[in-house]
C-alpha positions as CSV (number, residue, x, y, z in Angstrom):
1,X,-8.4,17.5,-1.9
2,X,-7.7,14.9,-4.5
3,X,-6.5,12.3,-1.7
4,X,-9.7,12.8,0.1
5,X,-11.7,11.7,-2.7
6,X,-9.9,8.0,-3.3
7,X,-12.0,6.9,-0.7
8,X,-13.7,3.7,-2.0
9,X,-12.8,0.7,-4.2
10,X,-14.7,2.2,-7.2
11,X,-12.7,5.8,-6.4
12,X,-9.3,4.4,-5.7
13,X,-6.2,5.0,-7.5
14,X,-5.0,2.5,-10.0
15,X,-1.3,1.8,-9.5
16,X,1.1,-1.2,-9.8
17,X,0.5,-2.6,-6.1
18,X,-3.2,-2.4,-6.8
19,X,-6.2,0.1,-6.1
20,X,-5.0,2.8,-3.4
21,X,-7.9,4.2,-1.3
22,X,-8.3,5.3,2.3
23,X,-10.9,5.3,5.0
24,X,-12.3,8.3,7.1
25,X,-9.1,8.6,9.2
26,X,-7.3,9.0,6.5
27,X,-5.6,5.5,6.8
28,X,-4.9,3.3,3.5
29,X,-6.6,0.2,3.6
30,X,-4.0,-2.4,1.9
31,X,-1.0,-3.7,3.9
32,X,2.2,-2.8,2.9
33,X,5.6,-5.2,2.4
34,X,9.2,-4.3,3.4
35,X,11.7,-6.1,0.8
36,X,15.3,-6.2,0.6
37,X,17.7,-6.4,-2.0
38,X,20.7,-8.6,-1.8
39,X,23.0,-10.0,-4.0
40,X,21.1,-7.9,-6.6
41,X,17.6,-10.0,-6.1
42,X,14.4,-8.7,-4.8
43,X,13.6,-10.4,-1.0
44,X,11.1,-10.0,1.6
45,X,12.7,-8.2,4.7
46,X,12.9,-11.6,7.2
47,X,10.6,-9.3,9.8
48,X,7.4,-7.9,8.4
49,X,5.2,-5.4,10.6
50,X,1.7,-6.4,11.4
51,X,-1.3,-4.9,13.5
C-alpha cells in the first residue's frame, strides 16, 4: 500500500505544504491550517483546531 510506505521523513511525499508522512496509526504528522477567503484574499480562519 503506497500510503503505508510514506512513513518517515526520508520516505515522505514531496508536496507544496511540505514532506507528507505518517506514523504507525496511520496519523499524518504535520498540522494542518483552516483559511478563508474573503474579499478575494487568502486568510486564516479566526479559530484554528489544536490537540
Amino acid at each position: 500500500d503506497y500510503l503505508a510506505s510514506l512513513n518517515s521523513p526520508e520516505k515522505a511525499y514531496k508536496g507544496v505544504t511540505g514532506a507528507t508522512y505518517f506514523d504507525e496509526n496511520g496519523d499524518c504528522l504535520k498540522p494542518a491550517f483552516v483559511k478563508t477567503i474573503k474579499n478575494g484574499k487568502w486568510l486564516s480562519a479566526e479559530k484554528q483546531m489544536t490537540d
